[in-house]
Residue, then its C-alpha position, 0 to 999 in steps of 0.5 A: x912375349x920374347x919367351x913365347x917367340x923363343x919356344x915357338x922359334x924352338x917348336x919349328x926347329x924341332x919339326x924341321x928336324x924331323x923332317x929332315x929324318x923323315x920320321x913321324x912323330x909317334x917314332x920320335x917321341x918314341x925314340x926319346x921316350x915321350x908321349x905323341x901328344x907332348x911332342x905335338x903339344x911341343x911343335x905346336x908352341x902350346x908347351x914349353x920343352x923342358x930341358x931333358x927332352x931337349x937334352x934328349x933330342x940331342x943326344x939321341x938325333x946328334x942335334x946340335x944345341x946352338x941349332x935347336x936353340x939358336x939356330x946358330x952353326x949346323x944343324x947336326x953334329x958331327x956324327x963320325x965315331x971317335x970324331x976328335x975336335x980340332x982348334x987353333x992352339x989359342x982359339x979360347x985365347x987364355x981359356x984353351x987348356x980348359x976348353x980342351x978339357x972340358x970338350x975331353x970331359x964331354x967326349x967321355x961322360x953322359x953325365x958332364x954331357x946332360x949337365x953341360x947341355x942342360x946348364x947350357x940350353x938353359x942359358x941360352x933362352x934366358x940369355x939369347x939377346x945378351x948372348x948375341x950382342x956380345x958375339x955381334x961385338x967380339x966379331x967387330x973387334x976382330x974385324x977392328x970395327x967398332x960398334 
């Protein structure tokens, strides 16, 4: 039953998102090379989205992941060409230098990024409850609350 609330979550993201763009459905299935009845099979909730058009959705729109998934952070990346990220020397703590890295690897590769996105959006349906505990309990020790 939490799978179907997730897929139906992810089904009103994703017409929210082309209502943001003002584009019908028949021009984003296009555009992401799927037919118009899968995409309203999808914005119904009456078919899960596999993960390459989720994948495909973002690559395609900039659509964050987290925000797909989720709903966490915005909803569009950022969208300035060449746009570099910027973080705290010790934002990951002792994990910096590999998340550097790998942001690198994504910056320059289509395939790290279908990979990544992939392995992720995967990930997050099968592990948003766990997920959002363990930020809810990293949070609280920043806070120096106990939970």
């Amino acid at each position: 039953m939490k799978q179907e609330n997730n897929v139906i979550a992810v089904s009103k993201r994703l017409k929210a998102v082309r209502r943001e763009l003002d584009i019908s459905q028949k021009d984003f299935a296009a555009r992401i090379d799927v037919s118009g009845s899968y995409l309203s099979e999808i914005e119904s909730g009456k078919t899960k989205p596999g993960y390459n058009f989720l994948i495909a959705i973002a690559k395609e729109f900039r659509i964050s992941p987290s925000w797909l998934l989720l709903e966490e952070g915005e909803m569009f990346l950022e969208s300035a060409p060449g746009a570099s990220i910027s973080m705290g020397e010790n934002e990951f703590g002792d994990q910096t230098g590999r998340v550097k890295e790998l942001l690198l690897y994504l910056k320059q590769s289509p395939l790290v990024q279908s990979t990544i996105l992939s392995y992720a959006g995967k990930f997050f349906l099968e592990n948003e409850e766990s997920i959002r505990k363990d930020i809810e309990k990293n949070e609280a020790k920043k806070t120096g609350n106990s939970l």
